[in-house]
C-alpha positions, -999 to +999 in steps of 0.1 A: +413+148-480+406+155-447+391+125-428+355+128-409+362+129-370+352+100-360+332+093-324+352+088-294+349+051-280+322+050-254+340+045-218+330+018-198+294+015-185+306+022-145+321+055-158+290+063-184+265+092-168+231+075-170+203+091-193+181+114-171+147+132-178+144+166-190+118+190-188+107+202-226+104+241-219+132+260-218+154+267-186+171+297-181+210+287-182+227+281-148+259+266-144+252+250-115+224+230-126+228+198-142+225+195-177+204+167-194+225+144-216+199+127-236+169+143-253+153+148-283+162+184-282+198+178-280+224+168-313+219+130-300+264+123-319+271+159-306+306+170-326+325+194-305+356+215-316+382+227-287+411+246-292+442+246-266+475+258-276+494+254-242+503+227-218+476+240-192+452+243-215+462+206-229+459+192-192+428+212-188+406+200-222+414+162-212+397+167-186+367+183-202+374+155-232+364+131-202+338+145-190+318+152-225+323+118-236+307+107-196+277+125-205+274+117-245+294+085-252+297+089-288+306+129-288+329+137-319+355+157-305+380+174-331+403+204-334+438+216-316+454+202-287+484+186-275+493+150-267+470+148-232+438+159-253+443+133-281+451+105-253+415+115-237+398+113-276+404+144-294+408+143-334+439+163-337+431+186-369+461+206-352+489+196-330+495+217-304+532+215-305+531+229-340+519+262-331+532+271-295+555+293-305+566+319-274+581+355-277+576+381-309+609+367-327+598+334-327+559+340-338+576+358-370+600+329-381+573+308-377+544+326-387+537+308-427+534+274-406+513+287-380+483+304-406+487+275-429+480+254-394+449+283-386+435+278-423+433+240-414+415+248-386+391+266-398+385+246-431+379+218-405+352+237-387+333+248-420+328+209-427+325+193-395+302+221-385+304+213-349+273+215-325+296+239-296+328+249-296+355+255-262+384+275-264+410+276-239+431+303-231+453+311-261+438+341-274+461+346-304+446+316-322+412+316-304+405+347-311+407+344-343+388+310-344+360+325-323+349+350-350+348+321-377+327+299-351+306+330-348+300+332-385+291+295-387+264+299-357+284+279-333+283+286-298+315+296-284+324+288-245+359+303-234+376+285-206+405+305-186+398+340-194+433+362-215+438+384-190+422+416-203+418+432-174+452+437-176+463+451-214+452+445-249+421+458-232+408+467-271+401+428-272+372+433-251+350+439-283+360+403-298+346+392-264+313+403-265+307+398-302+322+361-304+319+344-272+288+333-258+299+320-225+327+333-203+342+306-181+370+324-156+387+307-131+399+339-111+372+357-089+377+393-102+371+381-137+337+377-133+329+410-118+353+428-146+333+406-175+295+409-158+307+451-156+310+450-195+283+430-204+300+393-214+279+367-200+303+356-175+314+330-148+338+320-120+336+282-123+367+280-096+401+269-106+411+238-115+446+236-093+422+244-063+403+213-065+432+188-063+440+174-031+472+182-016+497+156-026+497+126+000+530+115+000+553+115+034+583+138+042+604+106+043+590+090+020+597+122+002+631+127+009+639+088+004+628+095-031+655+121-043+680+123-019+667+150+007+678+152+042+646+150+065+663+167+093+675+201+071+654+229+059+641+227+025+636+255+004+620+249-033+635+266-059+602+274-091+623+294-120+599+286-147+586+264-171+599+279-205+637+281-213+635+320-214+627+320-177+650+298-165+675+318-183+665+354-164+658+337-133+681+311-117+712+323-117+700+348-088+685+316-071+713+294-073+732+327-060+707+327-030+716+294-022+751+308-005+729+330+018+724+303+037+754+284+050+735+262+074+731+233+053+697+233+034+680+215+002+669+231-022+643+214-044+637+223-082+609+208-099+620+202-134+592+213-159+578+190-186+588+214-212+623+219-199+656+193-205+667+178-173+700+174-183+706+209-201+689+224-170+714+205-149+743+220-172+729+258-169+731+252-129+764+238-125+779+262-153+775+289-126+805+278-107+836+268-120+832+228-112+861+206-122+847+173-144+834+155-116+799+154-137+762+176-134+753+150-106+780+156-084+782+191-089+741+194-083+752+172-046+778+196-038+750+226-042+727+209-022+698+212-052+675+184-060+660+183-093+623+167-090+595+159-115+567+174-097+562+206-082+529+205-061+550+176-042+579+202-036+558+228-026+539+205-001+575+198+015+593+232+013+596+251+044+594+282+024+600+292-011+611+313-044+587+314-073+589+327-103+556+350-114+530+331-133+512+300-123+533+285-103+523+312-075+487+299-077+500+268-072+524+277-042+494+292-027+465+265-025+490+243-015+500+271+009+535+277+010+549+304+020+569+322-009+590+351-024+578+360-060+606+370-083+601+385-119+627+398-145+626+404-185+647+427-204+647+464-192+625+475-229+602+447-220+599+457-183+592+493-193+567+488-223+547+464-199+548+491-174+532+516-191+506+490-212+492+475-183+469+489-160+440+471-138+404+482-137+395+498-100+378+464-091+406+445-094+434+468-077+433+505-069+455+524-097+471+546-068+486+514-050+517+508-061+555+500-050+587+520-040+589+519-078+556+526-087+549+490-099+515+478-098+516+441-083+527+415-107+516+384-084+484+366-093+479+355-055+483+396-047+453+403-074+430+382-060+434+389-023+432+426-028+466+436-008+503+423-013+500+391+009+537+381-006+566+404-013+574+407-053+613+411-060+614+427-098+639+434-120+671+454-103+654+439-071+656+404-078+693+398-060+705+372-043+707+397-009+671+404-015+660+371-019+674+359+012+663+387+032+626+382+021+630+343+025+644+345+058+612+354+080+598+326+067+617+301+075+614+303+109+584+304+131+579+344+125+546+357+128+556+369+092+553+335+081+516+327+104+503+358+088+512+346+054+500+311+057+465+328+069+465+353+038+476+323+014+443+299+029+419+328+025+434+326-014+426+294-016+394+297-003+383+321-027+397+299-057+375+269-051+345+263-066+311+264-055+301+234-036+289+203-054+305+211-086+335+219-104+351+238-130+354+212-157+316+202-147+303+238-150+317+239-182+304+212-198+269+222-184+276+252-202+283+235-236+249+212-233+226+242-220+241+260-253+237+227-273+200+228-266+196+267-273+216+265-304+193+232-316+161+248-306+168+275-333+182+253-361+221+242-351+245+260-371+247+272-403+260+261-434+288+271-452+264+280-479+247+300-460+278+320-448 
């Protein structure tokens, strides 16, 4: 039998919000306004179900884990999520790690454990009967959970927006009948949602409200080996094993493009082997036994745990499409984005996705006719960094569109403007931030949701 969830521990008084007073007629909602945390109106043991099914989404629901439990110390939190979730309180009904499954092949193979996973799920939802519900990201799953949430009466808040606005644009309709709050940490979301009428918000995104990383050049470079006096170029193939596979050979290549002596820096994912990454890098030359250690010395690459610290020290980089440009750009690093999948991949994307005239205009595409690939593009209207796809993602090409940047070209000034004005538009409004403005989002839906009776019974399903 399934156990009850039981209530989080209560944090420590200095980290507890203190109760505040609350007006008894009703507010129109506003994520910017503070939420009350204790009232007669609100579930005084709120239970809240989350759903994250990918490492960001993991890093991203501890943090609202945290902050639910600062506002109600004995909030019930239960559902998936992945190892950084359960650390911050989170019943796992679900692991995370159980259902991540990337790529069509691999969702098949899988696919009897991954609906007998869902069915838990939901059978947990139908008796726990929580008071809200967040999803994050993951639509495959969320989407899914979202219409049983729906059925139950529980309001629904979706954090980090599928990206709609992009294909699968039929989805739309799950939106506006299942979700009752739209959280979007990209500008253009909001305006594509609010157009369609999903009650929708840009709340800022998360990597733009950490501080840059503080730590020294040389303390830096005293840390993994780097020459302080050499050019350091930082080396982002990807995070899942497929990536790596398409994408660093063509890096490693690059690194012969430039004879001068430089480090290269590649931060090593959490998800990815440091040793078997080592072994794919090295296999690309035909090094004598001298070990992956000496043959990563010889190549002048640096594997590294973190990248927002690489980024911070790189001169210039190469970054594969995905986040790791978003994160390249708040730091603000000037960088090449690369991108390559299998041609029948390449081509069915090319004709299913297409971007709504607020976010890019349809006519605007490459010597290819590509539309741009590159979050940081989308979001500043105009290609602020060159993309390199498929047959154009070459060694030659990489070092040609690296080169400008390395030097004190106003090719690079222009980018390092284009990349703060990204940033800019990334952060949140001030005096809150994204993880806050959600939460105020789950208690003003709390209250609604109370004032009309909480949700239903299975019963009455």
């Amino acid at each position: 039998m399934e156990a009850e969830p039981p209530p989080t521990q209560a944090l420590p008084p200095k980290a507890q919000a203190s109760p505040e007073t609350v007006s008894l007629h009703f507010v129109p909602y506003n994520s910017f306004q503070k939420i009350y945390t204790g009232s007669i109106v609100s579930p005084p043991n709120p239970r809240i179900f989350l759903s994250a099914g990918e490492a960001s989404g993991d890093h991203y629901g501890a943090q609202l884990i945290a902050e639910l439990r600062n506002r109600h110390p004995h909030v019930a939190c239960f559902g998936l999520g992945g190892k950084e979730m359960e650390a911050a309180g989170l019943n796992r009904i679900v692991r995370a790690e159980d259902v991540a499954h990337m790529g069509i092949t691999e969702v098949i193979r899988h696919m009897p454990r991954i609906y007998g996973e869902y069915r838990r799920l939901v059978a947990s939802i139908k008796r726990h009967l929580p008071d809200a519900a967040i999803l994050i990201d993951f639509p495959d799953v969320n989407f899914r959970l979202a219409r049983e949430l729906k059925k139950l009466g529980v309001p629904v808040v979706y954090f980090v927006s599928p990206q709609l606005w992009a294909w699968k644009r039929q989805r739309l309709r799950w939106v506006q009948k299942r979700v009752s709050r739209m959280m979007v940490i990209f500008p253009f979301e909001e305006r594509f949602y609010r157009a369609r009428g999903v009650d929708a918000k840009f709340v800022g995104h998360p990597l733009a409200e950490l501080p840059k990383p503080t730590i020294s050049r040389e303390e830096y470079a005293a840390a993994h080996s780097l020459d302080p006096a050499k050019v350091w170029i930082a080396l982002l193939p990807g995070s899942r094993w497929k990536e790596i596979t398409a994408n660093l050979e063509a890096m490693v290549e690059m690194t012969y493009r430039f004879p001068d002596g430089c480090n290269y820096i590649l931060p090593v994912a959490s998800t990815i082997d440091r040793e078997k990454l080592a072994r794919e890098i090295t296999g690309h030359d035909d090094w004598l036994p001298i070990g992956t250690d000496a043959a990563l010395k010889e190549l002048n690459i640096h594997l590294v745990p973190d990248a927002r610290e690489a980024l911070q020290h790189a001169r210039a980089s190469v970054v594969a499409s995905g986040t790791a440009t978003v994160q390249a750009a708040v730091i603000g690093n000037p960088f090449v984005v690369v991108y390559r999948v299998s041609t029948v991949t390449f081509r069915l994307a090319k004709r299913l996705v297409h971007y709504p005239p607020e976010i890019w205009d349809p006519t605007q595409t490459d010597a290819d006719g590509n539309l741009p690939i590159a979050m940081v593009n989308l979001i500043a209207g105009r290609r602020i960094v060159p993309e390199l796809l498929q047959e154009r993602f070459t060694a030659e090409n990489v070092a040609a569109a690296l080169r400008p940047l390395l030097s004190d070209s106003p090719e690079r000034a222009q980018m390092i403007s284009d990349l703060a004005e990204v940033r800019r538009r990334l952060q949140p409004p001030p005096g809150t931030g994204s993880i806050q403005q959600v939460c105020n989002a789950v208690d003003a839906l709390m209250v609604e949701n109370h004032l009309v009776g909480g949700p239903k019974s299975t019963a009455s399903v």
